[in-house]
GULODREN-646912 format. One line per 4 residues: number of its first residue (from 1); their letters; for each residue x, y, z of C-alpha. Coordinates in Angstrom, 1 decimal, decimal comma. Example, Ala and Ser with C-alpha at 12.3 -4.5 7.8 and 13.67 -1.06 7.14 Angstrom:
# residues 2
1	as	12,3 -4,5 7,8  13,7 -1,1 7,1
This chain:
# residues 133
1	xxxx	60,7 -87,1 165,8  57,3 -85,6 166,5  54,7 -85,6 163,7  53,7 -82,6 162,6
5	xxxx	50,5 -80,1 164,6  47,7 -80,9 161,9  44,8 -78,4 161,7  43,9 -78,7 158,4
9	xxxx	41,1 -80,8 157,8  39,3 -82,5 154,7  35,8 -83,9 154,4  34,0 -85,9 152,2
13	xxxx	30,6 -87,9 151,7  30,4 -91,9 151,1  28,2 -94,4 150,8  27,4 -96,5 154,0
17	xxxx	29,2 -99,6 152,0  32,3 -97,4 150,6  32,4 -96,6 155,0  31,8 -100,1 156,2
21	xxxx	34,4 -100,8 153,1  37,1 -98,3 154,7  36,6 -98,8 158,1  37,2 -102,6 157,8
25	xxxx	40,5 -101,7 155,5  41,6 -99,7 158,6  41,0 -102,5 161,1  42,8 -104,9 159,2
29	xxxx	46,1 -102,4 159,0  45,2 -101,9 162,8  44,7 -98,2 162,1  41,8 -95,7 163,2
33	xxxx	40,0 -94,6 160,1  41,5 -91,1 160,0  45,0 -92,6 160,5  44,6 -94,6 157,2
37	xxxx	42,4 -92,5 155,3  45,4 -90,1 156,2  48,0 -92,0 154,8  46,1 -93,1 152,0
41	xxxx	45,3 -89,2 150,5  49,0 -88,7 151,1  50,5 -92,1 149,6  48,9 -90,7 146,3
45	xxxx	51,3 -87,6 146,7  54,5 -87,9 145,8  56,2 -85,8 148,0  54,8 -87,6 150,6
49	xxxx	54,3 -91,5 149,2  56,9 -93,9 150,0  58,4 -93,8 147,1  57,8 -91,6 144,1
53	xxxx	58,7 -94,6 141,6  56,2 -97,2 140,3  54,4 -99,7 142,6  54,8 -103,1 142,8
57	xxxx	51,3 -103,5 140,9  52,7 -101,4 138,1  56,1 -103,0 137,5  54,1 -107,0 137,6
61	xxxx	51,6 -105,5 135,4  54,1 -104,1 132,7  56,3 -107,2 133,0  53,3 -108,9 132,0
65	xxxx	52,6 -107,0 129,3  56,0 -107,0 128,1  56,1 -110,8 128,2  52,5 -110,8 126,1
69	xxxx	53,9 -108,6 123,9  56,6 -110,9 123,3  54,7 -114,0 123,4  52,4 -112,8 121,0
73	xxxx	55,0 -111,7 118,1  56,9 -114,9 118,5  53,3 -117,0 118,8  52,1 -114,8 114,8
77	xxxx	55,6 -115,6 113,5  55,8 -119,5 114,9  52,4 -119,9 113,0  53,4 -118,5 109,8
81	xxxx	56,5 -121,2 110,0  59,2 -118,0 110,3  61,9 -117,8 111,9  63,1 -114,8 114,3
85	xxxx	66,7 -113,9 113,9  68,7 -112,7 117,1  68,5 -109,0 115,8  64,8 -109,3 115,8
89	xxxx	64,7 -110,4 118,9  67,0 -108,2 120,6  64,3 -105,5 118,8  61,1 -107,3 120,3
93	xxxx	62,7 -107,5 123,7  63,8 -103,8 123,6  60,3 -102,2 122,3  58,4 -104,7 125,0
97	xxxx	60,6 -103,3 127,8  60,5 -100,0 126,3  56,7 -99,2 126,1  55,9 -101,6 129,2
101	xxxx	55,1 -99,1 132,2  53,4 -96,9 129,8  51,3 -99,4 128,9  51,1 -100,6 133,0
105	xxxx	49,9 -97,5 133,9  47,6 -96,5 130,7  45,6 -99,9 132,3  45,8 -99,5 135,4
109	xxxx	44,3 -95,3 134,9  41,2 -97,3 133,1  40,8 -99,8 135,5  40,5 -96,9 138,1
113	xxxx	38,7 -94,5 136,2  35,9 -97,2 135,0  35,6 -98,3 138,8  35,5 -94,5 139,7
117	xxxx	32,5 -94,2 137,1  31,0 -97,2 138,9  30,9 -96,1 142,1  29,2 -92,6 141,1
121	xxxx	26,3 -95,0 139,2  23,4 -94,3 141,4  22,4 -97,1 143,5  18,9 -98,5 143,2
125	xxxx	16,1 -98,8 145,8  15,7 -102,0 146,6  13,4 -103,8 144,9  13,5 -102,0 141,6
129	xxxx	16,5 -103,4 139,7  16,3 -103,1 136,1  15,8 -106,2 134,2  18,3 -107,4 131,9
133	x	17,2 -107,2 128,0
């Protein structure tokens, strides 16, 4: 099946490093530019991503977490010399799992927002960066 006509198009303004950055993300898919910058505005869509579920980052990320969780409950008890009966447990293991993607993707909107917020920083001219106090 034929893709569809395009003639729609969107523009924006980067940074010779954020290009140089893309370009060589492209290359290494084998892609032109506008093919991946393409499929990389679209991924982010839903209706158009591979999948609408989480992505492999997110599900790693809140099985780690859940795991922390866990180790960190059973690490605070261990030190106070209690035990943890199987109830408590089971509980543990169902809040961990329960709160674990939220928490995924509450971390990973951070991480993105605070490189987002990084990447708008002005850059400096060479030669004039600010010394460190």
């Amino acid at each position: 099946m034929r893709a569809p006509f395009r003639v729609k198009s969107i523009s924006t303004k980067v940074s010779a490093a954020e290009f140089a950055a893309l370009e060589a993300r492209a290359r290494a898919e084998n892609l032109t530019l506008s093919e991946w910058v393409r499929e990389a505005l679209l991924s982010a869509l839903p209706e158009f991503g591979p999948e609408s579920g989480p992505d492999s980052g997110e599900v790693a990320l809140g099985e780690i977490l859940a795991l922390r969780s866990l180790l960190l409950n059973l690490h605070f008890r261990a030190g106070k010399g209690e035990a943890v009966a199987e109830s408590e447990m089971r509980g543990l293991i169902e809040r961990a799992d329960g709160v674990k993607m939220q928490r995924a993707r509450e971390r990973m909107e951070a991480v993105r927002m605070a490189s987002k917020s990084a990447a708008t920083e002005p850059e400096a001219e060479p030669g004039t960066e600010a010394e460190e106090v």
